[in-house]
VOTIDREN-67371 format. One record per residue (C-alpha): residue number from 1; residue in one letter; x, y, z. Coordinates in steps of 0.25 Angstrom, whole numbers. Example, Ala and Ser with C-alpha at 12.3 -4.5 7.8 and 13.67 -1.06 7.14 Angstrom:
VOTIDREN-67371
(1 "A" (49 -18 31)) (2 "S" (55 -4 29)) 
***
This chain:
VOTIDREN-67371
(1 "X" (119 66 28)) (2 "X" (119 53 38)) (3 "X" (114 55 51)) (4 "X" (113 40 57)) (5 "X" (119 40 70)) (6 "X" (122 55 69)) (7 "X" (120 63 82)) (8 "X" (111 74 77)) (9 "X" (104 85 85)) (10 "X" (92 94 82)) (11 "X" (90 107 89)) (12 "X" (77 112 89)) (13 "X" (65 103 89)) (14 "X" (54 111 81)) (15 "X" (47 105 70)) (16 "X" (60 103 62)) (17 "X" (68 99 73)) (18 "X" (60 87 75)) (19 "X" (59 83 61)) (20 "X" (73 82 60)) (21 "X" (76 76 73)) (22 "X" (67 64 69)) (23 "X" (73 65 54)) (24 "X" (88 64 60)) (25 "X" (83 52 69)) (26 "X" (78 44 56)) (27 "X" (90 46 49)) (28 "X" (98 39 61)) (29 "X" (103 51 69)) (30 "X" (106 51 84)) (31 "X" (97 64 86)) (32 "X" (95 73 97)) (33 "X" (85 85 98)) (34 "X" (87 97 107)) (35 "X" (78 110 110)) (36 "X" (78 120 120)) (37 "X" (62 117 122)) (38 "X" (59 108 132)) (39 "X" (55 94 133)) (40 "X" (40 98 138)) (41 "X" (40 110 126)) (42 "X" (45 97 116)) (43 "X" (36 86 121)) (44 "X" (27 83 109)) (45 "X" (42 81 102)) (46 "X" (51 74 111)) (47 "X" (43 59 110)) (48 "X" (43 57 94)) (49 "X" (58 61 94)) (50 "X" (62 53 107)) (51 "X" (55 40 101)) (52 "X" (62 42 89)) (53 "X" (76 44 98)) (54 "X" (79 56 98)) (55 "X" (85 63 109)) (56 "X" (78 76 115)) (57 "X" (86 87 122)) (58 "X" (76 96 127)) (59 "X" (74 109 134)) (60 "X" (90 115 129)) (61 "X" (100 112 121)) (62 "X" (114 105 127)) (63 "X" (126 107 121)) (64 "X" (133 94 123)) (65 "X" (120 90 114)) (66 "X" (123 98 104)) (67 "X" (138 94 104)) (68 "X" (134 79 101)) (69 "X" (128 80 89)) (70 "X" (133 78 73)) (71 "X" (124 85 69)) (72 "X" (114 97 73)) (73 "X" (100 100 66)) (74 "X" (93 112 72)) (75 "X" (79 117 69)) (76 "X" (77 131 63)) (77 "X" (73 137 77)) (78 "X" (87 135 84)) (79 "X" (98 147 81)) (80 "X" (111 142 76)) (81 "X" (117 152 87)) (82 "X" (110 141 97)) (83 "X" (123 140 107)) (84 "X" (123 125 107)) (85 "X" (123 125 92)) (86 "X" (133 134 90)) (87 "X" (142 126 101)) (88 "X" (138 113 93)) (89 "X" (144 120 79)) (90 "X" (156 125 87)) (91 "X" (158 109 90)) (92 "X" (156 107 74)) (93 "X" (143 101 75)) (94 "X" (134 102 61)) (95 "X" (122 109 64)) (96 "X" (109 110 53)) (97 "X" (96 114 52)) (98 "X" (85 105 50)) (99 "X" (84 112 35)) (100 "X" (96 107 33)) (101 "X" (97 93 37)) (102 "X" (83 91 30)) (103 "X" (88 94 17)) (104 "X" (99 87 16)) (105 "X" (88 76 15)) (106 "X" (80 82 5)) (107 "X" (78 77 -8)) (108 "X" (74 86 -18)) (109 "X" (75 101 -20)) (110 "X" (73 108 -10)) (111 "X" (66 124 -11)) (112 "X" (67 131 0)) (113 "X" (62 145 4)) (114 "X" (63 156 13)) (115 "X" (61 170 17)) (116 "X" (57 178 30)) (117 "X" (44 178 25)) (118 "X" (35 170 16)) (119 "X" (41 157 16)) (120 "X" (31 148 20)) (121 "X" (21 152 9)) (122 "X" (31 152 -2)) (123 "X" (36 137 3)) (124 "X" (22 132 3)) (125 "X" (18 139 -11)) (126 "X" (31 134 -18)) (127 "X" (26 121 -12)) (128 "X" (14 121 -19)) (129 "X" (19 128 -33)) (130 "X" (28 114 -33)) (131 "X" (18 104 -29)) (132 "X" (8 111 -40)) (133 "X" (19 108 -49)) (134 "X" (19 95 -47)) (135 "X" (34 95 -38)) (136 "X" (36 87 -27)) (137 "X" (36 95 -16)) (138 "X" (38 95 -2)) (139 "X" (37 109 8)) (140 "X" (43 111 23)) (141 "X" (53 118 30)) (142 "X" (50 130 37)) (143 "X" (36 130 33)) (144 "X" (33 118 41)) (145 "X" (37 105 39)) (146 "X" (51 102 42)) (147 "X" (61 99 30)) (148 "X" (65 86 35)) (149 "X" (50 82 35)) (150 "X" (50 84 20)) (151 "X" (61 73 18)) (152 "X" (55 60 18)) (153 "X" (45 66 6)) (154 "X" (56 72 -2)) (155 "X" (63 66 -14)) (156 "X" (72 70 -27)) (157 "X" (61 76 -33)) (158 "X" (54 84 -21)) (159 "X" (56 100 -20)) (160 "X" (56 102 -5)) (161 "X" (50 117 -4)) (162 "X" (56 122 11)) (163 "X" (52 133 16)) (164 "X" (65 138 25)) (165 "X" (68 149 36)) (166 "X" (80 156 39)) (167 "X" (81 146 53)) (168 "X" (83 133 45)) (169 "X" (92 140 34)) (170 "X" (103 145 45)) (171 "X" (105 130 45)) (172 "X" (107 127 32)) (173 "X" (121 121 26)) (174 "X" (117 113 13)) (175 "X" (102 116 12)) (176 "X" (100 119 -5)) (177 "X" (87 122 -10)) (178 "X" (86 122 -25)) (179 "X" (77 133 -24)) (180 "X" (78 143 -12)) (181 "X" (69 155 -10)) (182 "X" (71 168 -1)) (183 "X" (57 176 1)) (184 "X" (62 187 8)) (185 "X" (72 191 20)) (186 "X" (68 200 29)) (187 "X" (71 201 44)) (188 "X" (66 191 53)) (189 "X" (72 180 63)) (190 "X" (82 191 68)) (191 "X" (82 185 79)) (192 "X" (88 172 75)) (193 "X" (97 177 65)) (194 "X" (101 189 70)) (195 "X" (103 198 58)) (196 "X" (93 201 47)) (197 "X" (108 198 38)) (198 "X" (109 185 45)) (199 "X" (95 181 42)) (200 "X" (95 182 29)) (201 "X" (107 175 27)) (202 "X" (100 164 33)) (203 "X" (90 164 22)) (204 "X" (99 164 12)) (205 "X" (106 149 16)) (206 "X" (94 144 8)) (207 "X" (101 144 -4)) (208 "X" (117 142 2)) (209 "X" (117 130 -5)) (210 "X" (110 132 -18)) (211 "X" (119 132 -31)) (212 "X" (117 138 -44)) (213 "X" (107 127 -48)) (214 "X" (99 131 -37)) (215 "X" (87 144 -35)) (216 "X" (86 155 -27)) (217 "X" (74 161 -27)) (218 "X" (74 177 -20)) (219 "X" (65 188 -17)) (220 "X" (71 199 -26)) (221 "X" (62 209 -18)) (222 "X" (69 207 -4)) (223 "X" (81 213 -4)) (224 "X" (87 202 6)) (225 "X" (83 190 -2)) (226 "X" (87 198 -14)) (227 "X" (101 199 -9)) (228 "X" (101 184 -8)) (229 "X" (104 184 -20)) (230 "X" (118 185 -19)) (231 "X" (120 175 -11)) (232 "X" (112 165 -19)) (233 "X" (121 153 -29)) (234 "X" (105 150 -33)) (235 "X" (100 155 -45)) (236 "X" (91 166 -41)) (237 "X" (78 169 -44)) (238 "X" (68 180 -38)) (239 "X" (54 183 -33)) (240 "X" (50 197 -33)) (241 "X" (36 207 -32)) (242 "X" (43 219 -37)) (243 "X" (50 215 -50)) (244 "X" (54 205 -61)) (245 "X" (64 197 -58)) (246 "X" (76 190 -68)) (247 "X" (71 176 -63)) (248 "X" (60 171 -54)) (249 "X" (45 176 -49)) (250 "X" (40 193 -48)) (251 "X" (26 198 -51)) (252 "X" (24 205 -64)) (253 "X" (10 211 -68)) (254 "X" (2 204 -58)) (255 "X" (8 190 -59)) (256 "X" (18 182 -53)) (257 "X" (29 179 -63)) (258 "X" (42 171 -66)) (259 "X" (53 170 -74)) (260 "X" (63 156 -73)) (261 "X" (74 164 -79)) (262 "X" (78 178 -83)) (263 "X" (76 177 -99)) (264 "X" (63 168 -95)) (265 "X" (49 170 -99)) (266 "X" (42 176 -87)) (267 "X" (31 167 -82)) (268 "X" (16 171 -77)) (269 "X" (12 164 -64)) (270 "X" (1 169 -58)) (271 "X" (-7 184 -56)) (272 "X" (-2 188 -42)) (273 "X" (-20 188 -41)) (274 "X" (-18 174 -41)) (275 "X" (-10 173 -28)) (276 "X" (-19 169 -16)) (277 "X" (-10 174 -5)) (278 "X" (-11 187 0)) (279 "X" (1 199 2)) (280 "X" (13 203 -7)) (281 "X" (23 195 -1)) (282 "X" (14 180 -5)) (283 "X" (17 186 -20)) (284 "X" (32 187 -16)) (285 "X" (29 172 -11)) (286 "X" (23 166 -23)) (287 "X" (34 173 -33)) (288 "X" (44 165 -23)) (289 "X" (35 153 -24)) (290 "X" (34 155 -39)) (291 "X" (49 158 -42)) (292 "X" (53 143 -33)) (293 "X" (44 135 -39)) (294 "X" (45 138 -53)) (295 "X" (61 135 -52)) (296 "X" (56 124 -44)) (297 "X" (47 117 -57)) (298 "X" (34 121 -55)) (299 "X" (26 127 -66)) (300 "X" (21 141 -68)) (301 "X" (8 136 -67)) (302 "X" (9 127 -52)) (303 "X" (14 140 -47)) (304 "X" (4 148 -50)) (305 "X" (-6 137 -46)) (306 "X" (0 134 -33)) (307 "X" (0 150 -29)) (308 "X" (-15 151 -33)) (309 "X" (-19 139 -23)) (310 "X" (-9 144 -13)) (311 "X" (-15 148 1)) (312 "X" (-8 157 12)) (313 "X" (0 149 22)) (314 "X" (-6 148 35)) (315 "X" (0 159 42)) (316 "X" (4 166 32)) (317 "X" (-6 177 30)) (318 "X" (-14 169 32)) (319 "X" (-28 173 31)) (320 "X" (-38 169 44)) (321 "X" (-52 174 43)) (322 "X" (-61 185 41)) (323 "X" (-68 190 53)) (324 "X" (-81 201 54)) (325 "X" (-71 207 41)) (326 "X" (-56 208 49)) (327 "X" (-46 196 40)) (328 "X" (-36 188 49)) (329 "X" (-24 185 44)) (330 "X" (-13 176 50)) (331 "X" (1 178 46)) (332 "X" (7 172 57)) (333 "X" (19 169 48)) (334 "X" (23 182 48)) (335 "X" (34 182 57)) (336 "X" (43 193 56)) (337 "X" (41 207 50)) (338 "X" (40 207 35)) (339 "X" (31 195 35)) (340 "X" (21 204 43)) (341 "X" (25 214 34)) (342 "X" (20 207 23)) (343 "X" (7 204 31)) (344 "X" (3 217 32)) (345 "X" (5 219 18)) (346 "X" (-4 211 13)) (347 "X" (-17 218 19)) (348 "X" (-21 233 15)) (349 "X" (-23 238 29)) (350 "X" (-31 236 41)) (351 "X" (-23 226 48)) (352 "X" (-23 222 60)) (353 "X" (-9 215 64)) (354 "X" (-5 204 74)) (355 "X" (10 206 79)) (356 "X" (21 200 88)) (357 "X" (26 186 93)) (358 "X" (42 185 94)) (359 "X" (50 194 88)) (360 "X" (61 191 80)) (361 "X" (70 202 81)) (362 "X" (60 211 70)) (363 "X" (56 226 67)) (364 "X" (42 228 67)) (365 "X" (44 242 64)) (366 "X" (46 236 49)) (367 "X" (30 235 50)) (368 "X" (28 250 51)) (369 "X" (22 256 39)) (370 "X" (14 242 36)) (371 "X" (8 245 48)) (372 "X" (3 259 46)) (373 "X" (-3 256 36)) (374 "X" (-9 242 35)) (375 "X" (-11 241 50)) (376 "X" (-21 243 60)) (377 "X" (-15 239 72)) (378 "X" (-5 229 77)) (379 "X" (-6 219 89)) (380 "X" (5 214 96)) (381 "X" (8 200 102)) (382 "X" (21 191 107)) (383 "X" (33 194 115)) (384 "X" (36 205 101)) (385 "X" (23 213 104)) (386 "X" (32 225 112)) (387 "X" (42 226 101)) (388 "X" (34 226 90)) (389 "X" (25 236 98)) (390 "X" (40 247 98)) (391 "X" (40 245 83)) (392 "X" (25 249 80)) (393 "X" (22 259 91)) (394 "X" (15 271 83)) (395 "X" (16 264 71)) (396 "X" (2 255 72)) (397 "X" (-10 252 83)) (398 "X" (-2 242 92)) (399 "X" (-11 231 100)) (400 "X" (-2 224 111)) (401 "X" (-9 209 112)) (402 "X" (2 200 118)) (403 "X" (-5 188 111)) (404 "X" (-11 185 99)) (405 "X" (-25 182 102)) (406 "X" (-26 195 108)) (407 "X" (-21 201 95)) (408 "X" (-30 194 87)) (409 "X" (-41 198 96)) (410 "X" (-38 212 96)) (411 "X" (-35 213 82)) (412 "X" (-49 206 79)) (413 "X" (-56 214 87)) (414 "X" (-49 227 81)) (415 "X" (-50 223 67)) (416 "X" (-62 231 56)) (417 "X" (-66 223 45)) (418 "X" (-58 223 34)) (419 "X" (-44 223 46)) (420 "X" (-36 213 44)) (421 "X" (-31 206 57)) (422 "X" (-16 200 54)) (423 "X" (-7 191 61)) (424 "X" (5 193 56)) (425 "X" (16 194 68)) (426 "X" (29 197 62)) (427 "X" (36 189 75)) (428 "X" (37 174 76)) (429 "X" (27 167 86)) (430 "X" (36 160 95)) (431 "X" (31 171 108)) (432 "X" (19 165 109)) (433 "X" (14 155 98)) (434 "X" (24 140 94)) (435 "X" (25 146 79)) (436 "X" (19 155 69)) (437 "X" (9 145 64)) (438 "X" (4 144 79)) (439 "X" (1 158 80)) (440 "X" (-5 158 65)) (441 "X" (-15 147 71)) (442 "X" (-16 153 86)) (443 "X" (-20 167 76)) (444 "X" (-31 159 67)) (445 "X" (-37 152 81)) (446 "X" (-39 168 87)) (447 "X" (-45 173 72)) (448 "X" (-54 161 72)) (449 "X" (-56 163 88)) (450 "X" (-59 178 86)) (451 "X" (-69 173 74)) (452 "X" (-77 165 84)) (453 "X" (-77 176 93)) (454 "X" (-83 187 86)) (455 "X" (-94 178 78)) (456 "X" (-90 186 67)) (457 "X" (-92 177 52)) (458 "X" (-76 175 48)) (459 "X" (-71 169 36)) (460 "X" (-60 160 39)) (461 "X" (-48 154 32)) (462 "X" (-39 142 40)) (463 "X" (-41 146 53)) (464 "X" (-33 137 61)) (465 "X" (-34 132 75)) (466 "X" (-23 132 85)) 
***
């Protein structure tokens, strides 16, 4: 793909949007950036690019902008029913994500995984499973780092483990792991894609390029990555809590298992004891970890290793701190329904549960029966706090607390010992906080505020500052 002297133009500058408008200018290209934010809102931003010479169109997008281009990259955040795009492809202008114009520079094999819900730990453990084992490896995507960074450190030899969200797939045309994963699918981002149907169609272009030499490695548990299946050239292979499974990763007798074929020898990895992370669906995350990086090359042995040093990611039910008995638990992550779902599941009873932020088009009333039974009261923040109100009136104590400081200070203050007080939102962030990480770290700040305050003794794990 040559881009010197090619007009290119990048819609979108989050963190992707500017690694690849500074990865196109290095490889020669005329590029342009465009944003609807401002130039005030894009000031820490607009230096590095204009002194590399790149143009900057802040504050809208204009169409004869986007008519003048070769090529188009967008970053995950811009819909592909954005008018000017869908103008500029009626003028026949290419238009990619920035998923897509990063691999088609990668070297190596790339495995990718996705899911509504447990992506980022699954990427970072199957990262670790291949490092343990000796691979070279490199981690990003949608867990961080943008792909395009990984470039420059990868090489015929490299597996590139990316974690992938259904943004950066909807943009995809070549993209071709040899190993893709689906978690799960289950509603979320309705309010991007539309329709549950169209979401999940959107998952499923992780492996539209994969051939018969390829892997596929599904959920045989969720009914819609199941169905997948049929859609996949891949060989597939499954992950499941339930049952065994012809070929892959299931729990059998209190251990994590795996089986390479379906006339194989089925393989001990570790006692499901052994795994440090709390809640069913982590187990569902390791059988996935498992099953990818065993078809990868690693050994029985490095997985098994790798899971039993494996820490919770940082907002991912994420333990906080112990205060005067009550445990805090930030799981900022979880932004749509079944990922608080799963939070809630992990404790016994006596939560105490932090909701709202921006909805996504979601059913809270899903929540129901966890919450009569695991939950003492709910407290509301963000611009969803009135809907997710309707959905639970008479169902759970409701606390309307507009932000989260004042949730967390009258969950604290409601909390027995032994309560468990739990941030987990099951809306994204972008109401009131720049991402879900910054309202994980705004959360830890309160705990550890709230420690300070009561001059109660606390034990404390990671509490970050602001």
């Amino acid at each position: 793909m040559d881009l010197k002297g090619k007009k290119v133009l990048v819609v979108g500058l989050g963190k992707s949007g500017l690694a690849a408008a500074l990865f196109l200018r290095r490889q020669g290209a005329q590029v342009t950036v465009s944003d609807v934010r401002s130039a005030d809102a894009l000031a820490k931003d607009i230096p590095a690019l204009l002194e590399e010479g790149i143009n900057v169109e802040a504050g809208g997008h204009g169409l004869l902008t986007f008519r003048r281009q070769d090529l188009i990259v967008i970053s995950p955040g811009v819909p592909l029913d954005t008018p000017e795009l869908v103008q500029a492809r009626n003028f026949g202008r290419p238009i990619i994500g920035e998923l897509e114009l990063a691999a088609r520079y990668l070297q190596g094999k790339i495995l990718a995984i996705t899911g509504s819900n447990g992506k980022t730990t699954t990427t970072s453990l199957v990262g670790e499973i291949l490092e343990r084992a000796g691979l070279p490896t490199l981690v990003g995507g949608n867990i961080g780092v943008p792909v395009i960074d990984l470039i420059p450190d990868s090489t015929p030899d490299t597996w590139s483990v990316l974690e992938v969200s259904s943004f950066q797939l909807e943009s995809t045309e070549q993209f071709h792991p040899a190993i893709s994963v689906i978690l799960n699918i289950t509603p979320d981002h309705l309010d991007r894609h539309g329709t549950f149907e169209n979401y999940a169609l959107a998952k499923e272009r992780i492996f539209a390029a994969q051939t018969e030499e390829d892997y596929v490695v599904l959920n045989a548990d969720n009914v819609r990555a199941a169905h997948a299946a049929e859609h996949a050239k891949a060989r597939v292979y499954w992950f499941s809590l339930d049952r065994s499974v012809p070929q892959g990763a299931w729990v059998e007798q209190g251990q994590v298992v795996f089986r390479v074929a379906k006339d194989a020898p089925v393989e001990g990895i570790l006692p499901l004891s052994s795994i440090p992370l709390k809640g069913e669906h982590n187990v569902e995350n390791v059988l996935a970890a498992v099953c990818a990086g065993r078809l990868a090359g690693a050994s029985a042995r490095a997985a098994r290793e790798a899971i039993e040093k494996f820490r919770a990611v940082e907002h991912r039910l994420e333990y906080v701190a112990t205060i005067n008995g009550v445990e805090f638990y930030n799981d900022s992550k979880a932004t749509n329904v079944d990922a608080t779902a799963k939070a809630i599941a992990a404790f016994s009873g006596g939560i105490h549960l932090i909701l709202g932020g921006k909805d996504k088009n979601s059913d809270y009333t899903q929540l129901s029966q966890l919450l009569r039974e695991r939950v003492h009261a709910v407290y509301t923040i963000g611009s969803a706090a009135a809907k997710i109100e309707s959905h639970l009136r008479g169902v759970v104590s409701l606390h309307s607390c507009e932000t989260l400081a004042k949730a967390v200070n009258a969950a604290a203050s409601a909390a027995h010992p032994g309560d468990v007080v739990l941030l987990a939102p099951a809306c994204s962030s972008f109401d009131q906080f720049d991402s879900y990480e910054h309202r994980g770290h705004v959360f830890k700040q309160l705990v550890s505020d709230w420690r300070g305050l009561s001059g109660l003794p606390a034990v404390v794990a990671r509490i970050h500052s602001v």
